[in-house]
N, CA, C and O atoms as a MOPAC input file, in Angstrom:
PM7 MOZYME 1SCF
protein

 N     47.43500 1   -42.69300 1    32.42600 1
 C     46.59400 1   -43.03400 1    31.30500 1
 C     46.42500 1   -41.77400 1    30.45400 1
 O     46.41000 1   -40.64200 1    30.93700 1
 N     46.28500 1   -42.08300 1    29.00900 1
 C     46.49100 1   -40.60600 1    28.15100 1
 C     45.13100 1   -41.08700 1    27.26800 1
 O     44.91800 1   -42.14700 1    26.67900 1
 N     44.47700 1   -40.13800 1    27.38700 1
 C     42.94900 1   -39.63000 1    26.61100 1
 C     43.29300 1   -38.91400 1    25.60400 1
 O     44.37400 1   -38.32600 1    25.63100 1
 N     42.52300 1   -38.82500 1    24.61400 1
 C     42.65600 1   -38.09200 1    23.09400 1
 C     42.97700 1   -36.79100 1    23.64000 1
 O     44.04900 1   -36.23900 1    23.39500 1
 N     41.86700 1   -36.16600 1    24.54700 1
 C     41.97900 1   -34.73400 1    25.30600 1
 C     42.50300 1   -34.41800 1    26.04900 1
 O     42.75500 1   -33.21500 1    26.11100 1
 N     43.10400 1   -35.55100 1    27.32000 1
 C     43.39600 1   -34.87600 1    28.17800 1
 C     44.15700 1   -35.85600 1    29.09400 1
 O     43.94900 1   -37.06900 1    29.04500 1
 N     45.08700 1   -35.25800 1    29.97000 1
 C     46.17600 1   -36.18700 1    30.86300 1
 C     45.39800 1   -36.43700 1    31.78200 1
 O     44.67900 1   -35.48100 1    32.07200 1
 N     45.12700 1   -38.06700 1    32.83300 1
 C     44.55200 1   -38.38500 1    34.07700 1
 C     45.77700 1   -38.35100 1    34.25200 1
 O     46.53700 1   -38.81200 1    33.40100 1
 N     46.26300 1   -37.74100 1    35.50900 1
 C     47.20600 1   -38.43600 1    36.82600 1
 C     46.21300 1   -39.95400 1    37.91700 1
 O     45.10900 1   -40.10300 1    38.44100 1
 N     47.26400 1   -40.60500 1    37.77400 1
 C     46.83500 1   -41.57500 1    38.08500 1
 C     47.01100 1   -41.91100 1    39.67800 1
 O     48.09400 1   -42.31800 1    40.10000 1
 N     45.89300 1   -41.72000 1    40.53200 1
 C     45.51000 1   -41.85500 1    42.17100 1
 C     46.01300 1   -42.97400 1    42.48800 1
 O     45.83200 1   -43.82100 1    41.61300 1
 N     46.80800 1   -43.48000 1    43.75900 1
 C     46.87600 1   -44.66600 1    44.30300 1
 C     45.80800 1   -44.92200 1    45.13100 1
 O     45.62700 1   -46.06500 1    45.54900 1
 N     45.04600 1   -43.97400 1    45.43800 1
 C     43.53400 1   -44.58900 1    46.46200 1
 C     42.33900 1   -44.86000 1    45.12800 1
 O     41.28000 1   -45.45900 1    45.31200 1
 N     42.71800 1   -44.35600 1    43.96200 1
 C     41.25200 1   -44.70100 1    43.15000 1
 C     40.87000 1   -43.91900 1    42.75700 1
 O     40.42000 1   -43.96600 1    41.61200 1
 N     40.83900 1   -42.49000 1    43.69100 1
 C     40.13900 1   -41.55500 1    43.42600 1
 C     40.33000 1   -40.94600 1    41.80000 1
 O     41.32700 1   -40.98800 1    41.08000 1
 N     39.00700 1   -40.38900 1    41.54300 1
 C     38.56100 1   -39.58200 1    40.50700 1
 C     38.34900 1   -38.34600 1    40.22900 1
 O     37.75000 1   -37.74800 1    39.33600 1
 N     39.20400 1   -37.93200 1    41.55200 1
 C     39.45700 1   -35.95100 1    42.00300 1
 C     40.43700 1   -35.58600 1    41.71400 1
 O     41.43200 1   -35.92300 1    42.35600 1
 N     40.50400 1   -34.86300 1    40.77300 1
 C     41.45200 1   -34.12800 1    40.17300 1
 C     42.29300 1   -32.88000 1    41.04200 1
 O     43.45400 1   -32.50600 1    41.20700 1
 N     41.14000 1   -32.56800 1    41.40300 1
 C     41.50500 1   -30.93000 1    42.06500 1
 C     43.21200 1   -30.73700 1    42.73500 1
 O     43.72600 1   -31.67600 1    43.34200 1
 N     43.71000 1   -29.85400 1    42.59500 1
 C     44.90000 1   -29.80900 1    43.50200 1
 C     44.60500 1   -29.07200 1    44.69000 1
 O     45.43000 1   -29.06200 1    45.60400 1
 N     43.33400 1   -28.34800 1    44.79900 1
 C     43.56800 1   -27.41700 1    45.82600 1
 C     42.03800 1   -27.97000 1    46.53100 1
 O     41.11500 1   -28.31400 1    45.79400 1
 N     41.95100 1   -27.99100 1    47.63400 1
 C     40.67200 1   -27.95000 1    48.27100 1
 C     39.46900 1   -26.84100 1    48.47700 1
 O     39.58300 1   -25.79800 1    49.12000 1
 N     38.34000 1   -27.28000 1    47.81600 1
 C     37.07100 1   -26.60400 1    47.60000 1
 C     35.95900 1   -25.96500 1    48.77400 1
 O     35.42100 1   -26.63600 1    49.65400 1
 N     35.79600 1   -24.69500 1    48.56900 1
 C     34.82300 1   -24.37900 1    49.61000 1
 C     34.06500 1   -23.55700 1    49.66900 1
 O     34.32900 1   -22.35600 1    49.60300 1
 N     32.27200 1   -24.36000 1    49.89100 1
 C     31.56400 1   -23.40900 1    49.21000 1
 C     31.09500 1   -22.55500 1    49.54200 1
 O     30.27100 1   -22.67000 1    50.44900 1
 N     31.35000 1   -21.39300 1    49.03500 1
 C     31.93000 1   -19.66700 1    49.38800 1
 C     30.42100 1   -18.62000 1    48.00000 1
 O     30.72400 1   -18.36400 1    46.83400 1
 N     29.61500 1   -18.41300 1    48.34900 1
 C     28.31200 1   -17.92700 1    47.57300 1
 C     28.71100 1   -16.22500 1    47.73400 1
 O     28.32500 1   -15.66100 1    48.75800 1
 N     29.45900 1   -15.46700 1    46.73900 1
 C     29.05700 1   -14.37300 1    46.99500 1
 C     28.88000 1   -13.62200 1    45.29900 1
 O     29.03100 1   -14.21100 1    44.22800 1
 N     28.59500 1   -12.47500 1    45.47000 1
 C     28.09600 1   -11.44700 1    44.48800 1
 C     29.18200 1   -11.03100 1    44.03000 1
 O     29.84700 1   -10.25600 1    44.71700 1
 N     29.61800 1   -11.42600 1    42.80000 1
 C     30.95200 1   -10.82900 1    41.93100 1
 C     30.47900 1    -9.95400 1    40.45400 1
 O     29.37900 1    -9.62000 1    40.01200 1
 N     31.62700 1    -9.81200 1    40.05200 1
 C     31.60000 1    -9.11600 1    38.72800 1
 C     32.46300 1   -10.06500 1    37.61700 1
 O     33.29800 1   -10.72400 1    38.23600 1
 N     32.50700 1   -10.33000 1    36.16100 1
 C     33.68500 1   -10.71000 1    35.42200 1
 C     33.37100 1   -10.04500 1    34.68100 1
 O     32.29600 1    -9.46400 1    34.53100 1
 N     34.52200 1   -10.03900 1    33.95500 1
 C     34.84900 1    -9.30000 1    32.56100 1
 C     35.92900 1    -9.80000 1    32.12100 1
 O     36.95800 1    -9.92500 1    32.78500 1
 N     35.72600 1   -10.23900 1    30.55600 1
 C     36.53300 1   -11.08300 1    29.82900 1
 C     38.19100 1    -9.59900 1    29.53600 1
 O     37.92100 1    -8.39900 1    29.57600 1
 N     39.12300 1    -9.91100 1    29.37800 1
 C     39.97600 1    -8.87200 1    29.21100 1
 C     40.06000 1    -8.79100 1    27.62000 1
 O     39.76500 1    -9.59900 1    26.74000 1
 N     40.63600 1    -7.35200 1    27.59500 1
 C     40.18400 1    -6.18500 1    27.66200 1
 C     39.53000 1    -5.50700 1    27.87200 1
 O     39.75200 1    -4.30600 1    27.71400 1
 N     38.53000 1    -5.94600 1    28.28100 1
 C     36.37000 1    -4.97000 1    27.88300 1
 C     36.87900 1    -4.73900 1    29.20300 1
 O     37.72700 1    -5.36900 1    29.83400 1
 N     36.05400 1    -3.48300 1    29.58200 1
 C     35.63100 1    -2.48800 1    30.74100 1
 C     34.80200 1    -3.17000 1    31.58400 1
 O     35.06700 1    -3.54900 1    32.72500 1
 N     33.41100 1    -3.36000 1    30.74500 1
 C     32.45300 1    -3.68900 1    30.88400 1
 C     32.45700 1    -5.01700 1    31.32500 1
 O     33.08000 1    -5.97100 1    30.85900 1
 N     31.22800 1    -4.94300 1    32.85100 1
 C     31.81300 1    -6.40600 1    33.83100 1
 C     30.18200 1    -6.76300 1    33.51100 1
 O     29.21400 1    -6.13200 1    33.08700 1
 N     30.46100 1    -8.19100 1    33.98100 1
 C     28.53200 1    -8.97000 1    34.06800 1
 C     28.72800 1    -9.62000 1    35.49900 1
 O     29.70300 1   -10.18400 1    35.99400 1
 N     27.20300 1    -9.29000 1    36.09600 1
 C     27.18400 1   -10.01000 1    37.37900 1
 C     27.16200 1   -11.47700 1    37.21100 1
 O     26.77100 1   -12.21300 1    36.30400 1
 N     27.82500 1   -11.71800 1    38.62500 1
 C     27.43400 1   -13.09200 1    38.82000 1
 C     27.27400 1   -13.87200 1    40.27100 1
 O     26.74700 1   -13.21800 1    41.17000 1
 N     27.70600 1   -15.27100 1    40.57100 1
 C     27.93700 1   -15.42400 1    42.04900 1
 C     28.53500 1   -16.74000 1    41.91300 1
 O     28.33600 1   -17.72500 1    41.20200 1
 N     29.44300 1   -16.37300 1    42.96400 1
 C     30.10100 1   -17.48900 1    43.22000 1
 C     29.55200 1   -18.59600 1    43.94500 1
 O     28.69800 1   -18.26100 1    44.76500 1
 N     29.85700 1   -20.10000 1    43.85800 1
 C     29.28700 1   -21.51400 1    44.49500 1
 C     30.52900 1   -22.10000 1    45.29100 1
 O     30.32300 1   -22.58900 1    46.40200 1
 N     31.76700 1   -22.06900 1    44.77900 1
 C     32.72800 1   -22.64900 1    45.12100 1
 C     33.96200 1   -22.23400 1    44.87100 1
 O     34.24300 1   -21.86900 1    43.73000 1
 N     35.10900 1   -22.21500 1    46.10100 1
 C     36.22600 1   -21.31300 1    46.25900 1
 C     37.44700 1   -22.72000 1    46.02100 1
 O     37.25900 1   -23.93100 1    46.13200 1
 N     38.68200 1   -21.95800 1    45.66800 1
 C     39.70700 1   -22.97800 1    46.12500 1
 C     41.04300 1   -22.11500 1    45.93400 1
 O     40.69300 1   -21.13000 1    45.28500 1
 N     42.14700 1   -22.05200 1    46.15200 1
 C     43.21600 1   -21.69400 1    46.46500 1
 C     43.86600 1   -21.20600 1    44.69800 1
 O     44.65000 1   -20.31900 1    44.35900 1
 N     43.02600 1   -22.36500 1    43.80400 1
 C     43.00200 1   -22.10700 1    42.65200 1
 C     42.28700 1   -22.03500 1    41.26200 1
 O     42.57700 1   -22.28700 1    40.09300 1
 N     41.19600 1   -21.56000 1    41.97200 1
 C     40.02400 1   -21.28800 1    41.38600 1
 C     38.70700 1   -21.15100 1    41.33000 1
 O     38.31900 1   -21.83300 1    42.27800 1
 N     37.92800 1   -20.76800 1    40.89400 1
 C     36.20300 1   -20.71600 1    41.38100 1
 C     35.40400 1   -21.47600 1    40.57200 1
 O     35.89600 1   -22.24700 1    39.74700 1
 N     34.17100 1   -21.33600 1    40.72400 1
 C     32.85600 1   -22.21800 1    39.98900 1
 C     32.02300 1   -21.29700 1    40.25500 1
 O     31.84500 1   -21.09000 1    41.45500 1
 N     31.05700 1   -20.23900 1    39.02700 1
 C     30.92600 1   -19.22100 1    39.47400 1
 C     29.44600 1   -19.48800 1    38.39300 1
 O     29.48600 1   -20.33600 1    37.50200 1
 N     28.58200 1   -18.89200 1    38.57000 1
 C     27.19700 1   -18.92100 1    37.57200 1
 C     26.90100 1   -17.12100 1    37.12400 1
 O     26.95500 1   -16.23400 1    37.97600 1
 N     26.64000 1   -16.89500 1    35.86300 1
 C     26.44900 1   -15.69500 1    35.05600 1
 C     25.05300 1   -15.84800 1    34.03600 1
 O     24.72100 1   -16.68400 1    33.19500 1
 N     24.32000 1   -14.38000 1    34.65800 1
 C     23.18700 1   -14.83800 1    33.76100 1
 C     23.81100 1   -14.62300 1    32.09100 1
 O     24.81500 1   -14.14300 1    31.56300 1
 N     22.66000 1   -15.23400 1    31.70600 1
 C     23.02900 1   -15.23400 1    29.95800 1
 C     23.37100 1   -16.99400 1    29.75000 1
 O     23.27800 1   -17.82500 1    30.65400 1
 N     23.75300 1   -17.25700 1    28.41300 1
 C     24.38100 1   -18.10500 1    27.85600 1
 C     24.88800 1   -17.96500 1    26.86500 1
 O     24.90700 1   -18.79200 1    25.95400 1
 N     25.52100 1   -16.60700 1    26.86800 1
 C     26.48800 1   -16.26500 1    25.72100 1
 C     27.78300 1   -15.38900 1    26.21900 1
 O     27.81200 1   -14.72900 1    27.25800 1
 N     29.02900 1   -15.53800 1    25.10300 1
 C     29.96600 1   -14.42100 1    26.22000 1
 C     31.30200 1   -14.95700 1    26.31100 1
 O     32.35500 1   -14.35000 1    26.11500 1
 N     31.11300 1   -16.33700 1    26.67700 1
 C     32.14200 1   -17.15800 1    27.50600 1
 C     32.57900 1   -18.16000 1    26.46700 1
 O     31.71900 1   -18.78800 1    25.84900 1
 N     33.99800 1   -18.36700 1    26.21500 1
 C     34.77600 1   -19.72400 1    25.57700 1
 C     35.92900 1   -19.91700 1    26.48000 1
 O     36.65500 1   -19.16700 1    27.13200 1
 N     35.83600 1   -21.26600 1    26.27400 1
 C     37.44000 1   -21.97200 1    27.29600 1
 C     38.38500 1   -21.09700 1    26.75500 1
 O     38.30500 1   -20.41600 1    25.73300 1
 N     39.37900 1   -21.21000 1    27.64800 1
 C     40.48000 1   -20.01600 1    27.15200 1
 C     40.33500 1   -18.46100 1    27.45700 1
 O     41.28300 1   -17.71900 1    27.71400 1
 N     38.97300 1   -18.08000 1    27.38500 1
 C     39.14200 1   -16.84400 1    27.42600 1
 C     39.74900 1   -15.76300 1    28.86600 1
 O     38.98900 1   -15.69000 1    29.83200 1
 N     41.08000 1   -14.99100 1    28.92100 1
 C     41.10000 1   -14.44500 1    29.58000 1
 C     40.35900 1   -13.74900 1    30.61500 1
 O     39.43000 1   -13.14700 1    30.07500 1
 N     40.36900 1   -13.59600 1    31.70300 1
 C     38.98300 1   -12.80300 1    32.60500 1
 C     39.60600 1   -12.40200 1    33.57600 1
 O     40.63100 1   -12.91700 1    34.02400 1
 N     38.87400 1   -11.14800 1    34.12100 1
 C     38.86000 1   -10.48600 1    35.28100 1
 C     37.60500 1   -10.93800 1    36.53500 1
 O     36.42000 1   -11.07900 1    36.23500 1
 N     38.01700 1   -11.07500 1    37.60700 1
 C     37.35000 1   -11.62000 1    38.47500 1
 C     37.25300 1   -10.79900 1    39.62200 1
 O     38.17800 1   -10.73400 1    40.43100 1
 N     36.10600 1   -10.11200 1    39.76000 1
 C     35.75600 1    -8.95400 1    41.07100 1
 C     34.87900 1    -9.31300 1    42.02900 1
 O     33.69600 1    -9.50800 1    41.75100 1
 N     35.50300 1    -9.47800 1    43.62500 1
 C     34.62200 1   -10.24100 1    44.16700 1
 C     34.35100 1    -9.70900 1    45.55000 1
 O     35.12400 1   -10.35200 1    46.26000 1
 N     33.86200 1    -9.11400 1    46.10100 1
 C     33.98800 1    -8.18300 1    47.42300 1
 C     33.82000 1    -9.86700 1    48.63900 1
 O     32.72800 1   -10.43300 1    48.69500 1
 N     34.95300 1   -10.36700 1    49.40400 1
 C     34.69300 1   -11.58100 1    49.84600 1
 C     33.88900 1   -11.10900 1    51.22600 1
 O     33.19100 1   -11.86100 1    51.90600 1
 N     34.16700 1    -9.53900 1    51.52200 1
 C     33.78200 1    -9.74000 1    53.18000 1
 C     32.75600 1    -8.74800 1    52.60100 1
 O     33.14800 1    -7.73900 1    53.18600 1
 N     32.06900 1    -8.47800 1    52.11000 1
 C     30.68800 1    -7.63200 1    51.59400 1
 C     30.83600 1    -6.16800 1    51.40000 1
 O     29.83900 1    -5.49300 1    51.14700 1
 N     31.95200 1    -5.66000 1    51.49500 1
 C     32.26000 1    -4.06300 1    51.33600 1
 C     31.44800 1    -4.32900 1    49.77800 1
 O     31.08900 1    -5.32500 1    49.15100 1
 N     31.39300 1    -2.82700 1    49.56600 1
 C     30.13500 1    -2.57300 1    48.28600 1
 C     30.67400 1    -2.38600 1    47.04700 1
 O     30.03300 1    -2.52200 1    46.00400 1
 N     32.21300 1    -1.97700 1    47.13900 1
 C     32.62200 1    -1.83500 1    46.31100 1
 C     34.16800 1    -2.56300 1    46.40400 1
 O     34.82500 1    -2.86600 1    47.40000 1
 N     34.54400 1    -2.75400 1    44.59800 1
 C     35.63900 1    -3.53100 1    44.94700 1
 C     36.45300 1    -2.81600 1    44.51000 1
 O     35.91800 1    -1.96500 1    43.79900 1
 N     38.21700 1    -2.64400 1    44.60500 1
 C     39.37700 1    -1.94600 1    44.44700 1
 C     39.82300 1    -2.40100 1    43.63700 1
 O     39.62600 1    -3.61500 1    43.69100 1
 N     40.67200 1    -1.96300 1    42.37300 1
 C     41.58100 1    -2.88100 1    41.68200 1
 C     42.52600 1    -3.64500 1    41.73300 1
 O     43.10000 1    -4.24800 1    40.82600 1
 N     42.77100 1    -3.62100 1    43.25700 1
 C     43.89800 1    -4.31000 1    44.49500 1
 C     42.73400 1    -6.03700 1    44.45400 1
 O     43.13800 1    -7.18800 1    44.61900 1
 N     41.73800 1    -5.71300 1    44.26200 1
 C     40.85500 1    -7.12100 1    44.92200 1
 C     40.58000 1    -7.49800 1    43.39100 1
 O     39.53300 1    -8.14600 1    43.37400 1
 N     40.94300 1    -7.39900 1    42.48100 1
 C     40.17800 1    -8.39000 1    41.04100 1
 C     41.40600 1    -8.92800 1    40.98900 1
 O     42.45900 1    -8.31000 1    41.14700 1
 N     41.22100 1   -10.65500 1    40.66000 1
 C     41.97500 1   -11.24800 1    40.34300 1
 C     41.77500 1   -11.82800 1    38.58800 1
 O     40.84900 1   -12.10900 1    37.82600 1
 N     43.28800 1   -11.78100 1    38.57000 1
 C     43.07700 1   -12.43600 1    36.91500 1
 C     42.98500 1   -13.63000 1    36.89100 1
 O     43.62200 1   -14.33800 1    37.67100 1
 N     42.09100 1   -14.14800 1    35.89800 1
 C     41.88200 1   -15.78900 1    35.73300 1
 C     41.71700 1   -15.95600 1    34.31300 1
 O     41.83000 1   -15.02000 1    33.52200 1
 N     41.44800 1   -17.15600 1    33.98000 1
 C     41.22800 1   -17.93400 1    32.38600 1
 C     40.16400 1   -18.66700 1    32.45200 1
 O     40.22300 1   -19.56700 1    33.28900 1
 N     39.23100 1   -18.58500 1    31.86200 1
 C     38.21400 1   -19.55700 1    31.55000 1
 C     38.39100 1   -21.31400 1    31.68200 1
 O     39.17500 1   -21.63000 1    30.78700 1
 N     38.04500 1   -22.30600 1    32.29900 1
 C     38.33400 1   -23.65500 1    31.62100 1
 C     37.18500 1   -24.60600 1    31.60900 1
 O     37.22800 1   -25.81700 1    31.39600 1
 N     35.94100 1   -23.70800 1    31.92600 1
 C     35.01900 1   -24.61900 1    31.68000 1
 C     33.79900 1   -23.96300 1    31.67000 1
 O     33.52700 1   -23.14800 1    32.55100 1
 N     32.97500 1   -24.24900 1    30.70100 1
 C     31.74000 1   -23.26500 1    29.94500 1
 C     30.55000 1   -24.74700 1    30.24700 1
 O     30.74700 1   -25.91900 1    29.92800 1
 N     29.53400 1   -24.24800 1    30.84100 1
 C     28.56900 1   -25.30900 1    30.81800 1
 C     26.97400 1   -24.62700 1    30.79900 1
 O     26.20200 1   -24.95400 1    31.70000 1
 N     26.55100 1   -23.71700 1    29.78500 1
 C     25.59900 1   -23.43000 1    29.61700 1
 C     24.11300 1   -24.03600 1    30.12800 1
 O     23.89400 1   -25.23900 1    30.27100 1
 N     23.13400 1   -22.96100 1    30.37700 1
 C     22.37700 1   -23.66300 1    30.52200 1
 C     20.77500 1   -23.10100 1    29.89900 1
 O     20.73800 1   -22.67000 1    28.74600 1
 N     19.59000 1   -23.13900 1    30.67700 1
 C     18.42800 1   -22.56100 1    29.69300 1
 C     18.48200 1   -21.03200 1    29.50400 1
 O     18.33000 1   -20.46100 1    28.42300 1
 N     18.78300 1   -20.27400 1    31.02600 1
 C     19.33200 1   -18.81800 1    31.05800 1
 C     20.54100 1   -18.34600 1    31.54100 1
 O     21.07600 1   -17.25100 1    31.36500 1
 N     20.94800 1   -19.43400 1    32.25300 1
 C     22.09400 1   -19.14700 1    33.00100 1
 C     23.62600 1   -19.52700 1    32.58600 1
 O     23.20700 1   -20.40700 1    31.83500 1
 N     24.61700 1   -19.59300 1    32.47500 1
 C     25.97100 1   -20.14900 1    32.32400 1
 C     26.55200 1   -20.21000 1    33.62300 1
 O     26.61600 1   -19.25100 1    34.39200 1
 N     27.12600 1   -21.77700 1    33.93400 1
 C     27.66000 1   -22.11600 1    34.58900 1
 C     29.44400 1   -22.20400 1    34.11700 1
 O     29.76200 1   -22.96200 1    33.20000 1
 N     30.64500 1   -21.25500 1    34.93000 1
 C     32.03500 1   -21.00400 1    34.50600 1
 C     32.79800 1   -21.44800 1    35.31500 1
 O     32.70300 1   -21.00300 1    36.45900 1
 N     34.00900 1   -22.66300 1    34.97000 1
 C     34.75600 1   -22.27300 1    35.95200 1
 C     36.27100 1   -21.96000 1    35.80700 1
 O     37.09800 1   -22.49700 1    35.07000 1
 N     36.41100 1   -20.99200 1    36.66800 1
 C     38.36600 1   -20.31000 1    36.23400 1
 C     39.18000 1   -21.11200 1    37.28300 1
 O     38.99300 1   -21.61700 1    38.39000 1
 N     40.08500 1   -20.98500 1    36.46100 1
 C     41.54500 1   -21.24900 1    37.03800 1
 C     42.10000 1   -20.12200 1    37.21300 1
 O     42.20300 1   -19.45500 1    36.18300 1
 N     42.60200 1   -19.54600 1    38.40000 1
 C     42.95900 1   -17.88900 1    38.61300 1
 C     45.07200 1   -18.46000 1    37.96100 1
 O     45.62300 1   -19.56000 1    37.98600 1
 N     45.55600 1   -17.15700 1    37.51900 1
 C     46.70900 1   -16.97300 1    37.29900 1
 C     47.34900 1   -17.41700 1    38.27100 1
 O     48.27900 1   -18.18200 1    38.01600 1
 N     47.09800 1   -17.12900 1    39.47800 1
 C     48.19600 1   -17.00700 1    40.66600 1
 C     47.38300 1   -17.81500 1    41.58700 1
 O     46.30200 1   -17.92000 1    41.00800 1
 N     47.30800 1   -18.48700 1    42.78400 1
 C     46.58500 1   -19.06700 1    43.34300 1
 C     46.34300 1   -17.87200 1    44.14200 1
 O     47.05000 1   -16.87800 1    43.98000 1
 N     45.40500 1   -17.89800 1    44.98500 1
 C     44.98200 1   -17.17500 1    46.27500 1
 C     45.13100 1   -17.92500 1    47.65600 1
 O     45.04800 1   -19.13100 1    47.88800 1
 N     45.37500 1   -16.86900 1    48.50400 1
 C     45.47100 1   -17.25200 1    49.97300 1
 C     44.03100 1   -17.82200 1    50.58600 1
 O     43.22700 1   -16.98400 1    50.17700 1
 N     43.46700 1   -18.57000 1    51.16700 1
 C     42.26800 1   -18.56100 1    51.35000 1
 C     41.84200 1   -18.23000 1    52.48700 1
 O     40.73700 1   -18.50100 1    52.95700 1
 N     42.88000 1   -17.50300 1    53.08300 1
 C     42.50400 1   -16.63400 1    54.10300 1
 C     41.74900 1   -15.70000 1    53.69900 1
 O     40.55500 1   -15.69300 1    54.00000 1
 N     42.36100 1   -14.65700 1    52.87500 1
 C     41.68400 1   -13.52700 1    52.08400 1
 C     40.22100 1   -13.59200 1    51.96000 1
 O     39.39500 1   -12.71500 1    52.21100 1
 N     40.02400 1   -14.96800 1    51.46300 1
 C     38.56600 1   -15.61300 1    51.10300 1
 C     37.63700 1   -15.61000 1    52.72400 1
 O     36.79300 1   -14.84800 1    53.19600 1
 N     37.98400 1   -16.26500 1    52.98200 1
 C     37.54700 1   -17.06500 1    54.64900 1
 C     37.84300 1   -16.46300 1    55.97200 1
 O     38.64600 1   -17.13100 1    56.62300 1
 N     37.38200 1   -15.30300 1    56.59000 1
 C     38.02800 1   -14.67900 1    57.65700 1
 C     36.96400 1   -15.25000 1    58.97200 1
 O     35.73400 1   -15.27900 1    59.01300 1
 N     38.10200 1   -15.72000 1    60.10000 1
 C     36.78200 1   -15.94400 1    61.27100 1
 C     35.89000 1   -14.82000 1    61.32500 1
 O     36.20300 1   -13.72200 1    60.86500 1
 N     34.39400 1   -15.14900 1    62.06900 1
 C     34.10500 1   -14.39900 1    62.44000 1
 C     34.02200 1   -13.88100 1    63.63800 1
 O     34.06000 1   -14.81200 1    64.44300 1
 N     33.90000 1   -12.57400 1    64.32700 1
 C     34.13200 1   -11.67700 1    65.54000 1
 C     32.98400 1   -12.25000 1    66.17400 1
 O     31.85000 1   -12.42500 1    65.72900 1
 N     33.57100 1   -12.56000 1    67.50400 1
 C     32.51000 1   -12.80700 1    68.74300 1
 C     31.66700 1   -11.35300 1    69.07400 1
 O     32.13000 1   -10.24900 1    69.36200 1
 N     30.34300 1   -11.76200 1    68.92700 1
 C     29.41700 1   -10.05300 1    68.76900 1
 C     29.42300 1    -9.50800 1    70.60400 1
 O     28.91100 1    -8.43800 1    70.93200 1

């Protein structure tokens, strides 16, 4: 079925899930920054997937679909992140709110979600 905006692939079970990659919700303390700028804004992540996040930033200004971004995310809590650990992504969804903006990227490359998700050590 073809929408003014946008292609549905069409489910043989019905479904209304788009996603290609499976979601998991992964809450940690990141950084973005739209590319070029230096300059990063906190945020935190809600939800992980192999190809992409759902991430909340204070403000409600900053952000348009499309816009290129850098994504810095320490997954196992080290304090600081390496330029080995920011992944590049694109903006594809801006959902403002009274203080906050709700974003979510589509990363360039997918990620392993191991990287993301490590067991944890029997103490």
């Amino acid at each position: 079925m073809i929408d003014q905006n946008r292609i549905y692939e069409l489910r043989p079970n019905g479904s209304s899930d788009r996603r290609r990659f499976p979601r998991v919700e992964v809450a940690r303390a990141c950084k973005i920054s739209i590319t070029p700028a230096v300059r990063f804004r906190a945020a935190v992540t809600s939800d992980v997937s192999s190809g992409g996040v759902r991430l909340t930033v204070d403000g409600t200004d900053g952000f348009d679909v499309g816009d290129p971004v850098v994504l810095a995310v320490s997954w196992h809590g080290h304090p600081t992140v390496t330029h080995g650990e920011t992944i590049p992504a694109r903006v594809v969804r801006v959902e403002p709110g009274e203080d906050r903006t709700s974003l979510a990227l589509a990363f360039e490359t997918p990620i392993a979600m191991a990287t993301v998700i490590k067991p944890r050590r029997a103490a």
